[in-house]
N, C-alpha and C positions, 0 to 999 in steps of 0.2 A: 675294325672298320672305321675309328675313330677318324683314320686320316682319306677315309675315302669320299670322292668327289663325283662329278658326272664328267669331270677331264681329267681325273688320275688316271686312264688308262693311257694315257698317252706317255707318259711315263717308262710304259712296256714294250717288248717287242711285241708287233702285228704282225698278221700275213695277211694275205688276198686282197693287196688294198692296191688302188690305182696310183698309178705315178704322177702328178700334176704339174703342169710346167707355169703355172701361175699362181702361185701362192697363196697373193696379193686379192686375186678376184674369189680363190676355194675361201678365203677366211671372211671376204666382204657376203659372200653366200652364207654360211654358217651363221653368222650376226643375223642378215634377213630371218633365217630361220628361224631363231631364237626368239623372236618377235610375233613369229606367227601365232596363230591360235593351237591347242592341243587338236590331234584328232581322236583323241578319247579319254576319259576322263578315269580319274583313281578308283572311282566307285564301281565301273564298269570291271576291270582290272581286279578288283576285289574279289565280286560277285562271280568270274570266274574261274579264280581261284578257290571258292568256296563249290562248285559246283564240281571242277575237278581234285576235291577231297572225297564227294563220294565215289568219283571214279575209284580213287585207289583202297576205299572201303567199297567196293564193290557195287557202288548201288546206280553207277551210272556207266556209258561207253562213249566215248570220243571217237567220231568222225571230223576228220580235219586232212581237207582237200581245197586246190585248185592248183592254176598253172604253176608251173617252174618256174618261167619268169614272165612278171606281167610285161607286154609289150605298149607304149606307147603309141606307135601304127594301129594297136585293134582294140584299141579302148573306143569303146562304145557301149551305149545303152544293152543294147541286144545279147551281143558277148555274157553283159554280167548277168542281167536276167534270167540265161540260160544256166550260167554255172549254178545261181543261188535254186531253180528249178530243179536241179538234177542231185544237189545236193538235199535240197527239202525232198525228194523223191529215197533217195538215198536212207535218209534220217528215219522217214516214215516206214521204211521196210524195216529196216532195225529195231527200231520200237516196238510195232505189231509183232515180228515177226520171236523180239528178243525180249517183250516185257517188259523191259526198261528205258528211263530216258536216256536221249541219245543229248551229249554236249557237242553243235555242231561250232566246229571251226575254219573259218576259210582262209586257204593261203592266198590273202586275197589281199588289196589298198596297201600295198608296203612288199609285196616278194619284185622288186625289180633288179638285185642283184645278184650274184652267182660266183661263185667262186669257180676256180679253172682250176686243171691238172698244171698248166704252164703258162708261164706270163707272155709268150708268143706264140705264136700263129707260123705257119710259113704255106705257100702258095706260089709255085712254078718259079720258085727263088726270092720270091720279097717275105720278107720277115715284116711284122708288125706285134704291134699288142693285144692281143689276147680280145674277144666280145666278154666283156663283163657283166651285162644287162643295158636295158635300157637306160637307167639312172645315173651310167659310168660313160659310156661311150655308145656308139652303132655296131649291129652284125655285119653291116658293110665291107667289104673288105678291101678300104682307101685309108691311106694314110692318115686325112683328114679328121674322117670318120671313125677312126681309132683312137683317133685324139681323146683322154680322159678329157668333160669339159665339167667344169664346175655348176653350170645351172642348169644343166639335169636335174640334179639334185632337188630345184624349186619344182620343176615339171613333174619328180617322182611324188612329194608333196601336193601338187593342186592338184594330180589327177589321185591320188589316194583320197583325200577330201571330197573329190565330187565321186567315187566311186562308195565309200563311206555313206554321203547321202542316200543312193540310190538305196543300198543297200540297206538301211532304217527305213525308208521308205515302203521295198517290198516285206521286212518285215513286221511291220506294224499299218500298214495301208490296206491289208486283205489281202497279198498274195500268200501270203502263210496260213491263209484259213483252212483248216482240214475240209469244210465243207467242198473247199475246189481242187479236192485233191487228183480229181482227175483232170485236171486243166491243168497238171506238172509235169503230162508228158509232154513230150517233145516230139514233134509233127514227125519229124526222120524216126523214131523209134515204135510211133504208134501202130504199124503195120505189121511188125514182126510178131515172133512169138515172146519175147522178151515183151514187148508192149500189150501184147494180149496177157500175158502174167501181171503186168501192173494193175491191169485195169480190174483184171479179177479180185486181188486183195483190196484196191481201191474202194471198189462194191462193195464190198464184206463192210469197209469202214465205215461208207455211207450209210450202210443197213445200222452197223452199232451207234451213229448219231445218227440217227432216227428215234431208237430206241431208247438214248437220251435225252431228246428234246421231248421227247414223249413223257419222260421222265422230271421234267421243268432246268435241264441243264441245256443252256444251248449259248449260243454267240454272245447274246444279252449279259447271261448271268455268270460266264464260265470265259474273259477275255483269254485263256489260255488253249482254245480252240480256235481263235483267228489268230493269234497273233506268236509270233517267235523272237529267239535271239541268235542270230550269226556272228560271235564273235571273227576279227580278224587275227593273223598273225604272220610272222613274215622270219627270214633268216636275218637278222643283226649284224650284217656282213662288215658296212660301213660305218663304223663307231662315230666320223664325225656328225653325222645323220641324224643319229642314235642322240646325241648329248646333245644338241640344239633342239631336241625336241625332250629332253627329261626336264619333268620339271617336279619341284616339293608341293608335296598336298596338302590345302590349309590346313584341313581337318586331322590327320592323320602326321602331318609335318613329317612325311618321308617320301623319298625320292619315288618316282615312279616313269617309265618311259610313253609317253602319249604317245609314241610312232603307231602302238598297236595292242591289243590287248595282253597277245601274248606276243615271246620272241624266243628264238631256238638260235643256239651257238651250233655251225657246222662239223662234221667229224675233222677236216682242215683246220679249224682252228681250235680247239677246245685244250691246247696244253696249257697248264693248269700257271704256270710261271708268267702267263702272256696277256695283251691288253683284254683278249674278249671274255675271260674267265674274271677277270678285274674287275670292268664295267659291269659284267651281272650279278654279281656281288652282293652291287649296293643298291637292284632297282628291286621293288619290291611286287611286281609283277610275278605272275607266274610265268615260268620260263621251261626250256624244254634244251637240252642235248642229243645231238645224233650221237651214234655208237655203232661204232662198225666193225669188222671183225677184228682189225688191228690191235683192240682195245683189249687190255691185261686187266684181270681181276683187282689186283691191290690199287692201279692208276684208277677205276673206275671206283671204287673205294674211297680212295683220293679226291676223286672228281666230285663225287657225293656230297662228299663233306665239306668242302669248300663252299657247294653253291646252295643248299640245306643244310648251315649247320643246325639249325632247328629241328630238324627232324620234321619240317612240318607238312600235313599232307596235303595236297594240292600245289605245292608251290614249284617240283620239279616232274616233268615228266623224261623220260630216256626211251626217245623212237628211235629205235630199232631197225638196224639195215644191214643185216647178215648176208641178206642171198641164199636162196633156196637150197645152195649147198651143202653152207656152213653152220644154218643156224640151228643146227641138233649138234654140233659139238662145242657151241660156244654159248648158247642162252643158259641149258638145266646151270653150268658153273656160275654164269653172272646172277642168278634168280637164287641159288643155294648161299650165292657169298651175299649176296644183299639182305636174305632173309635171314640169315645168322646172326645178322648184324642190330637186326630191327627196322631196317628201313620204311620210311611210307615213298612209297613209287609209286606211279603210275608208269606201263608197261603198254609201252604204243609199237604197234607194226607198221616199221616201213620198208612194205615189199618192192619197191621200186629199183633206189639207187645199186643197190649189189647184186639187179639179175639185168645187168645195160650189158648188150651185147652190139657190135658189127657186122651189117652184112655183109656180102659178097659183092652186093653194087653200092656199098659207100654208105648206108643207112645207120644212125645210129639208133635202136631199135629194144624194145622189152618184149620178151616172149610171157603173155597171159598165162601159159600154165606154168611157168616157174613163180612167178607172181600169189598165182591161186595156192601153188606148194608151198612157199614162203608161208604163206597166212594160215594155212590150213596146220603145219607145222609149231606154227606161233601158239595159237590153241592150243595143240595137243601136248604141247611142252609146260604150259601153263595150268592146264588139267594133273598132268603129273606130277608137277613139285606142287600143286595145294596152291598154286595163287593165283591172282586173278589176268586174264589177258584184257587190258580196258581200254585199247584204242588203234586204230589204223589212221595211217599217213600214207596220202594218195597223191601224185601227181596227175592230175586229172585238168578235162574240160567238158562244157557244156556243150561244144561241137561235133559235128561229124568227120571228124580226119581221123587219119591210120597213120598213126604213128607206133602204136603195140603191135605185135605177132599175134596172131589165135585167138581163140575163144568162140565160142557158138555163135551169138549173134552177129558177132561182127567179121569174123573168119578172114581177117587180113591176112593175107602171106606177104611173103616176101619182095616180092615182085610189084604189088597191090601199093606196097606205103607210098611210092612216087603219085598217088591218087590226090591226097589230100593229106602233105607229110608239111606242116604251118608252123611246129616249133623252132624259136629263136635258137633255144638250148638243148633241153633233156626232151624225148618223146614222153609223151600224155595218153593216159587213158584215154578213150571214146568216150563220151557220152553213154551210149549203151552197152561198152566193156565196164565201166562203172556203175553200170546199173544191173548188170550181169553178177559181180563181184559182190555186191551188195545182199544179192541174194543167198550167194553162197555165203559170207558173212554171216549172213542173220543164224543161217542152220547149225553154224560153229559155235555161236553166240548163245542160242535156246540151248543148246547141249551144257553147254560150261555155266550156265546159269542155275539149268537145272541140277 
C-alpha cells in the first residue's frame, strides 16, 4: 500500500460511473469539495468499527436500513424523523426481544447513487442515459435531465450535512430516550395489530425503567437511556465524491473517508483488479461488500484478503444477497471456506436485492415472504455451521407506500402498489413491513443467541 493515494484509483478501470460532457466544471466541483468540512470525523469511524468487532465475536447485531436512494424532491424534516423512528423502533425490539445490543446503521446522508443493469434507458424509441440517483442526474425522462450535471454532486453533500445534523440532533436531543418509547410509533401503524404489539412490549419496558429508577438508575445517572448513535453509510459508487472528501487523521495519520461512517463496494463493482476494490484499500474505515450469488469461493477468498489483510475484526462486513432461492446452496460453502481459513467476518443479510421481481402491470416489486425466507434461512444456515448470523440489510422507509408484496399487516397485492408506489429506484419496505420483519427477526435472533 506504500504507493497508495485517495486518487490512485483512478489509475484502474471503473464501472457505473457517469459520462460528463464537462470536464472542466466535474474537476472545478471536486476542488470545492475538497475544501469542504468533513461530514464525520476519524473517531466516529473508529468507534464503529470497534463496536462492529463484537458483532463478529458475537456480542452485538447490526441493523442497517433506509432508502435506496435518497431523493433530493423528499428531503425533509419529517421524512428523516420518520426513518430514524422506525429504526429506533426496530433496534428496540431486537434488543429486548434478542438480549443484545443492537449497532444501528442508516443508509442514510450519502445513499444518493445507484448503479444500473444498463447505461440506457429506452422509451417508445428515444434512448437516453440510464437514472443514476439523484447526485448523477434526474429520473425524468428528458434529455436534459439525463444530463450527468456535475453540481449534484455539491447538492448530494449539503443535503447530507444538513440530514447529518438532524440526525445528532434526534439522537442526543431526547428523541432516543427509551422513556418515549412509545411516542416511536408511527400515527399510520398505531391502529393495527402490528401497533398494538409495539405498544405492548413498549409497556413491559416502561414497567423495567420504573423498576430502575426506583433502583436510582434513570436519565440523570445512566445518559445511555436517553440518548443513542445512528451511524450512517452509503454505497461508494462514485469514487470522485469519495476522494474529495478523504481526508488523513491528525491523530492516527491515516487516510479515512468523511463521506460516512461506513461504505459498502456494490456486487457491480467489486472485481478485485479495478478502481473501487483500490480505493478501499487504503481508507481505514470500516467497509462492507455485497455478495451475490455469482460469487466463487476462491474470488471471495480473494476479495477477503485484499480488503482485510489484517484479519482484523470489525473492519469488513460481506452483506449478503442470495435470494431466497439460492442461499441454501451457496452460504454453508462461503461460511465453511471463510471459516477454514480463520476469517473475522461479520455476516449481514441482505434479503432485498436477489428476491426483485416484475409485475404483470409494469411494477418492479419484492414479495415479503421471500424476504422473510431469505432471513429466516440466513439464520438457520448460521445455526448449522457454528457461526454467528450478526446483521440485516434492509431497503426500507419510514412511510406508508407499497412498494413490497405481502405480509400481515400491510397485505399489498399486486394491484395495490399503484397506491403509494414513491421509489425513484429499487421498492422499499413499508414502514410497518419493517416493523413486522423486525419482529420476526428478533425470534430468530433469541434462538441463535441462545
Amino acid at each position: 500500500m506504500n504507493n497508495w493515494s485517495p486518487s490512485s484509483w483512478r489509475e484502474f478501470t471503473i464501472r457505473q460511473q457517469p459520462v460528463y460532457n464537462d470536464l472542466e466544471k466535474l474537476k472545478k466541483v471536486e476542488e470545492k469539495l475538497k475544501s469542504y468540512p468533513p461530514l464525520i470525523f476519524a473517531g466516529e469511524a473508529l468507534r464503529l468499527k470497534s463496536l462492529l468487532a463484537d458483532g463478529v465475536n458475537s456480542k452485538a447485531f447490526v441493523l442497517q436500513g433506509g432508502d435506496c436512494a435518497e431523493s433530493f424532491s423528499e428531503f425533509n424534516a419529517n421524512n428523516i424523523k420518520n426513518l430514524f423512528k422506525v429504526l429506533m423502533q426496530m433496534a428496540v425490539i431486537l434488543t429486548f426481544s434478542g438480549s443484545c445490543p443492537v449497532i444501528k446503521i442508516g443508509r442514510v446522508a450519502g445513499q444518493f447513487a445507484k448503479p444500473r443493469s444498463g447505461d440506457f434507458e429506452e422509451k417508445d424509441g428515444i434512448i437516453l442515459p440510464s437514472y443514476r440517483g439523484d447526485m448523477v442526474n434526474s429520473s425524468t425522462f428528458e434529455s436534459g435531465a439525463r444530463t450527468p450535471n456535475p453540481k449534484k454532486l455539491l447538492q448530494a453533500y449539503n443535503q447530507s450535512a444538513a440530514t447529518l445534523n438532524l440526525l445528532r440532533a434526534f439522537s442526543r436531543g431526547g428523541m432516543a430516550d427509551l422513556n418515549k418509547v412509545h411516542s416511536w410509533n408511527l400515527d399510520f401503524i398505531k391502529d393495527n395489530a402490528l401497533g398494538v404489539k409495539y405498544e405492548e412490549m413498549a409497556s413491559k419496558i416502561s414497567q423495567a425503567l420504573k423498576f430502575m429508577e426506583s433502583c436510582g438508575l434513570n436519565s440523570d445517572t445512566s445518559p445511555a437511556l436517553t440518548q443513542t448513535t445512528l451511524f450512517t453509510s452509503h454505497e461508494a459508487l462514485l469514487l470522485n465524491y469519495e476522494e474529495a472528501l478523504t481526508r488523513r487523521d491528525s491523530i492516527t495519520d491515516k487516510w479515512f473517508s468523511c463521506s460516512a461512517h461506513m461504505l459498502w463496494i456494490g456486487d457491480r463493482t467489486r472485481k478485485l483488479d479495478e478502481a473501487h476494490i483500490e480505493y478501499f484499500k487504503g481508507i481505514e474505515n470500516p467497509i462492507a461488500c455485497k455478495v451475490g450469488p455469482s460469487m466463487k469461493e476462491d474470488e471471495l477468498l480473494r476479495l477477503v484478503d485484499a480488503l482485510n489483510p489484517k484479519n482484523e475484526a470489525g473492519r469488513l462486513t460481506l452483506i449478503l444477497r442470495l435470494g431466497a432461492e439460492e442461499i441454501a446452496n451457496t452460504l454453508p460453502n462461503f461460511i465453511k471456506r471463510l471459516k477454514s481459513e480463520g476469517k473475522n467476518i461479520l455476516y449481514s443479510c441482505d434479503p432485498m436485492h436477489a428476491n426483485t421481481i416484475k409485475t404483470d402491470n409494469g411494477y418492479k416489486t419484492r414479495s415479503f415472504d421471500a424476504i422473510l425466507s431469505e432471513v429466516k434461512q440466513f439464520f438457520q444456515i448460521h445455526r448449522a455451521e457454528g457461526t454467528y448470523a450478526g446483521g440485516i440489510h434492509l431497503e426500507m422507509t419510514g412511510q406508508n407506500v407499497t412498494e413490497c408484496i405481502g405480509s400481515t399487516s400491510a397485505a399489498i397485492t399486486q394491484e395495490g402498489l399503484a397506491s403509494r408506489y414513491h421509489t425513484q429506484c429499487d421498492p422499499r419496505l413499508s414502514a410497518d413491513q419493517a416493523l413486522e420483519l423486525a419482529f420476526l427477526i428478533a425470534d430468530s435472533l433469541k434462538e441463535a443467541r441462545a
